[in-house]
C-alpha positions in Angstrom: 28.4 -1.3 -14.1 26.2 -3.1 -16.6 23.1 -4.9 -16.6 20.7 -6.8 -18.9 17.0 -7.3 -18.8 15.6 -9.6 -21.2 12.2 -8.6 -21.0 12.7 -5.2 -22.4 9.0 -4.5 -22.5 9.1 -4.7 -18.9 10.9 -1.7 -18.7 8.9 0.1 -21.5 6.2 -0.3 -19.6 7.2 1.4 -16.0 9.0 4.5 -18.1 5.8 5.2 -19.8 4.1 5.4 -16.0 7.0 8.0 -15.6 6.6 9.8 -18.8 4.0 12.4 -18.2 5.2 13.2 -14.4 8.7 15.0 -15.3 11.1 16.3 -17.4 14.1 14.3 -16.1 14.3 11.1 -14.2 17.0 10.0 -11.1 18.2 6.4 -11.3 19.6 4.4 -8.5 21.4 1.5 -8.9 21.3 -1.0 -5.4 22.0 -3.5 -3.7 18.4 -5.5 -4.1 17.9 -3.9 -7.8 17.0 -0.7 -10.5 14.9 1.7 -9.0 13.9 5.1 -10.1 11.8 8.1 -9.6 10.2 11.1 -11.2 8.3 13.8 -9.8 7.2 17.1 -11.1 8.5 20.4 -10.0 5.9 21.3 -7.8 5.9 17.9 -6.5 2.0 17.3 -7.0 2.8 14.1 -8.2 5.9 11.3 -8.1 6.0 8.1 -9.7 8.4 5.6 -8.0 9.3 2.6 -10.5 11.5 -0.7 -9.1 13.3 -3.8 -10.5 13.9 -6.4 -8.4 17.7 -7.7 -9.9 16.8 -11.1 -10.1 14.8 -10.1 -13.3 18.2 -9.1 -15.2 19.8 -12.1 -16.9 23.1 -9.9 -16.2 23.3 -7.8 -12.9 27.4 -6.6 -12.7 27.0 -4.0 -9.6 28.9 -4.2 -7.1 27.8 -0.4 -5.2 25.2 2.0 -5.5 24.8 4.6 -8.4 23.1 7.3 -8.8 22.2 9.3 -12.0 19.9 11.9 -13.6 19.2 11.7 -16.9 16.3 13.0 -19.7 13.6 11.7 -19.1 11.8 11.7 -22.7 15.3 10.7 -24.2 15.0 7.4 -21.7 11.5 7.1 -22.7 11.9 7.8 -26.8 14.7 5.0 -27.2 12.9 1.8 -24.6 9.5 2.4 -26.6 11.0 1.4 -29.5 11.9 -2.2 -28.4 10.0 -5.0 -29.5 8.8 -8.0 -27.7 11.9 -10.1 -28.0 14.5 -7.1 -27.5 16.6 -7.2 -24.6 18.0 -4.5 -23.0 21.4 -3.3 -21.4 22.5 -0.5 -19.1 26.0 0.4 -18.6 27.4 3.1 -17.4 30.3 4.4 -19.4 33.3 6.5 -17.5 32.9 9.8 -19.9 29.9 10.0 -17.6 27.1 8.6 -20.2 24.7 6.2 -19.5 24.6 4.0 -22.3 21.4 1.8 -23.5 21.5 -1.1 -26.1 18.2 -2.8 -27.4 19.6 -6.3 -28.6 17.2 -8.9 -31.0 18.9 -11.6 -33.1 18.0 -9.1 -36.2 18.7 -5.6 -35.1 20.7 -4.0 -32.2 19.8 -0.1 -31.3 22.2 1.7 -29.1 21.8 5.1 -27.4 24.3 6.9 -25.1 22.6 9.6 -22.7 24.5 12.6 -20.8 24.5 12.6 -17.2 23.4 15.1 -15.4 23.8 16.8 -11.7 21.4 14.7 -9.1 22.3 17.5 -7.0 20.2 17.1 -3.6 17.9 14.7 -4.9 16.8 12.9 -2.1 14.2 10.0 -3.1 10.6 9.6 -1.2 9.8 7.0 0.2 6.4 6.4 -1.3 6.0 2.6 -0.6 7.0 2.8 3.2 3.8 5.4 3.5 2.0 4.6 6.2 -1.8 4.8 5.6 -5.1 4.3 7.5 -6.8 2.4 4.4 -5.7 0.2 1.5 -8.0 -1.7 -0.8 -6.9 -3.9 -3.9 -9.1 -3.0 -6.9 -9.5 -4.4 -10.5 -7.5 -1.7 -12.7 -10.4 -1.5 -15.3 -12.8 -1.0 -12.7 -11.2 2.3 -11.6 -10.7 3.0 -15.3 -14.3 3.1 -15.6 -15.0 5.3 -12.5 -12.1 7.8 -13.8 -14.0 8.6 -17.3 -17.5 8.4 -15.3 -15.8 11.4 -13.0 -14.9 13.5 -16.5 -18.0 13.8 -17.0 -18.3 16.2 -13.9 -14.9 18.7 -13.1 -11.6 18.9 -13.6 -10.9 17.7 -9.9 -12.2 14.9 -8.0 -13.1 13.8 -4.4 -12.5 10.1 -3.7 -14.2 8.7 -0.3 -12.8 5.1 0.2 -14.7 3.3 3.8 -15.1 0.0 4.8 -18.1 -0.7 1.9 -17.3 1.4 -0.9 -14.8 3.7 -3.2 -17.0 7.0 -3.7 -15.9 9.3 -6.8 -17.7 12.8 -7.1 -16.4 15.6 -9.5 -19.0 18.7 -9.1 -19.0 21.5 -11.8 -21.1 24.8 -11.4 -23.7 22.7 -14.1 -23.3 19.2 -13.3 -22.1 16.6 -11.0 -20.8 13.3 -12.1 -20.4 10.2 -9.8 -19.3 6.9 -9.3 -19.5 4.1 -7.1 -17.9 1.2 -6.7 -19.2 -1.4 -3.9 -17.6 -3.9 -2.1 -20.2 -6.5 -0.8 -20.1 -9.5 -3.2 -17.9 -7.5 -5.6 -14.9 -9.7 -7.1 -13.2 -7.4 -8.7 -12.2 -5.4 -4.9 -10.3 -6.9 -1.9 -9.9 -4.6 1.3 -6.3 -5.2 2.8 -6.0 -2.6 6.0 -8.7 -0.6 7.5 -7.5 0.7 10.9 -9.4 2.1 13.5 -8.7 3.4 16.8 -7.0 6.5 17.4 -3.8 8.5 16.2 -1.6 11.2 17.3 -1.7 14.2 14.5 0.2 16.9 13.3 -1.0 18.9 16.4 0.3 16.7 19.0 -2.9 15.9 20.1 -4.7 12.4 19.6 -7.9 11.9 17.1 -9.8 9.2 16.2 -9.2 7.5 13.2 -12.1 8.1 10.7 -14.6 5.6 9.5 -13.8 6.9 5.4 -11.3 9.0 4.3 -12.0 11.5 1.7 -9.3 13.8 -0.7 -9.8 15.6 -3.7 -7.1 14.6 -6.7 -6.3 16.4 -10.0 -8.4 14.6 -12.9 -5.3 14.4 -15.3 -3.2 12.2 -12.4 -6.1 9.6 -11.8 -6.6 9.6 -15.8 -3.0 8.6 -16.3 -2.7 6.2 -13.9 -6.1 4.6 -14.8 -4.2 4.0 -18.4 -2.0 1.8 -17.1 -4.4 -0.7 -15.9 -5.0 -4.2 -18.0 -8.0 -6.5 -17.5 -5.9 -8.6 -15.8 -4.2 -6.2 -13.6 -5.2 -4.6 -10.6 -4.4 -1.5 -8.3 -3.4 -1.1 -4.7 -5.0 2.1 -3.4 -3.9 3.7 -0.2 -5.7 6.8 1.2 -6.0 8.6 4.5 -8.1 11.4 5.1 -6.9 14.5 3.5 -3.3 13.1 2.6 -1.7 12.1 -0.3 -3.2 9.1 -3.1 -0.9 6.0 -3.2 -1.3 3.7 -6.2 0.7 0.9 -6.9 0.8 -1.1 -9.8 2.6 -4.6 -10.1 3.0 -5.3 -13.7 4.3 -9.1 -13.6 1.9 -9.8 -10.5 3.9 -9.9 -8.0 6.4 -8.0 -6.2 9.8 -8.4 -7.9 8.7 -4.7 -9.6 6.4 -2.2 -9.2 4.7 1.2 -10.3 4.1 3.3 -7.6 2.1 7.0 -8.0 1.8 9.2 -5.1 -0.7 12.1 -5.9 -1.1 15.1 -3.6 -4.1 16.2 -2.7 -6.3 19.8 -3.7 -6.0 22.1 -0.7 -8.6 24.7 -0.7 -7.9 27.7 0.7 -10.8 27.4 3.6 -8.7 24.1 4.7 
């Protein structure tokens, strides 16, 4: 197995999404491209990232792969490519994974133990259903993320039909931020169901007009990060259930960032 992407950078850029999630990362090599995912132990948070394989100059796969390997090891050797590096992934039979950063001046080579995937089984974070998704202008939620500092460690977002509400609430202060959607560019809503659904009870419920969850501070801070000014962020929420970003750094869908964030449960929920 080997493969080649030219854009390098490309790949710089979804491992340092995955950098601050986990310790170690699980790569899949298959049949439509490079995937792979992190999550932390406690599984607060998971960051799925994906290649599409017509993006690799080279794609010599013929069946899917599977490894685990370090994650900061990964992340170390890609951030030192430059803009015109390429780089290859093969996978060497003495069970390594070896990486090659290639330039017409320098080439950088690093060969990374594998280690035991075990029962890794990877979620399925962009086949989530959710009630609500909205497109948003990356900088935009940056903005509303250091407004929300201001206030608590942890942070309720309320996304409806008009707005995305941010409150963080301290015993001495409250911070908030809004975000409207009437005449605002920079936000486009994509689903907003309504209706009814069936929930964990067996019983049916209507669907809520806004949904509402309370996130961890350092997540939203770290995704917020990877926004541009030309980027955006698809946001996917349903009422008291997991946060779905995703990110697509080239604009389009041949690869993807994709954070799923748990939410705070108190213990009087």
């Amino acid at each position: 197995m080997k493969l080649v992407l030219q854009e390098a950078k490309l790949m710089r850029l979804l491992v340092d999404a995955m950098s601050a999630v986990a310790l170690e990362v699980v790569i899949e090599i298959g049949e439509n491209g490079f995937r792979a995912q992190a999550r932390d132990q406690g599984s607060t948070w998971a960051v799925d990232v994906f290649i599409h394989k017509d993006e690799f100059s080279k794609w010599d796969s013929n069946e899917t792969m599977t490894f685990m390997i370090d994650l900061k090891d990964f992340s170390d050797f890609v951030k030192t490519a430059r803009a015109n590096d390429e780089l290859a992934i093969e996978y060497n039979e003495k069970d390594t994974l070896d990486l090659t950063l290639d330039s017409t001046e320098i080439t950088k080579n690093l060969s990374l133990r594998l280690r035991d995937v075990g029962d890794f089984k990877f979620m399925k974070i962009t086949e989530r259903p959710f009630f609500a998704t909205i497109e948003l202008n990356s900088v935009l939620f940056g903005e509303a993320i250091k407004a929300a500092e201001l206030g608590d460690e942890h942070v309720s977002m309320t996304l409806s039909k008009a707005k995305l509400y941010f409150e963080a609430q301290a015993t001495s202060r409250k911070a908030e931020a809004t975000i409207n959607f009437e005449g605002n560019d920079s936000v486009s809503v994509i689903e907003f169901q309504d209706g009814e659904f069936t929930g964990r009870d067996g019983e049916t419920h209507p669907i809520p007009d806004h949904h509402t969850s309370t996130y961890g501070l350092k997540y939203l801070k770290h995704i917020s990060k990877l926004g541009k000014s030309d980027s955006s962020f698809k946001i996917s929420m349903s009422h008291q259930n997991p946060l779905r970003v995703i990110i697509y750094p080239k604009g389009e869908e041949t690869s993807y960032v994709a954070f799923a964030v748990a939410p705070r449960v108190r213990d009087n929920e």
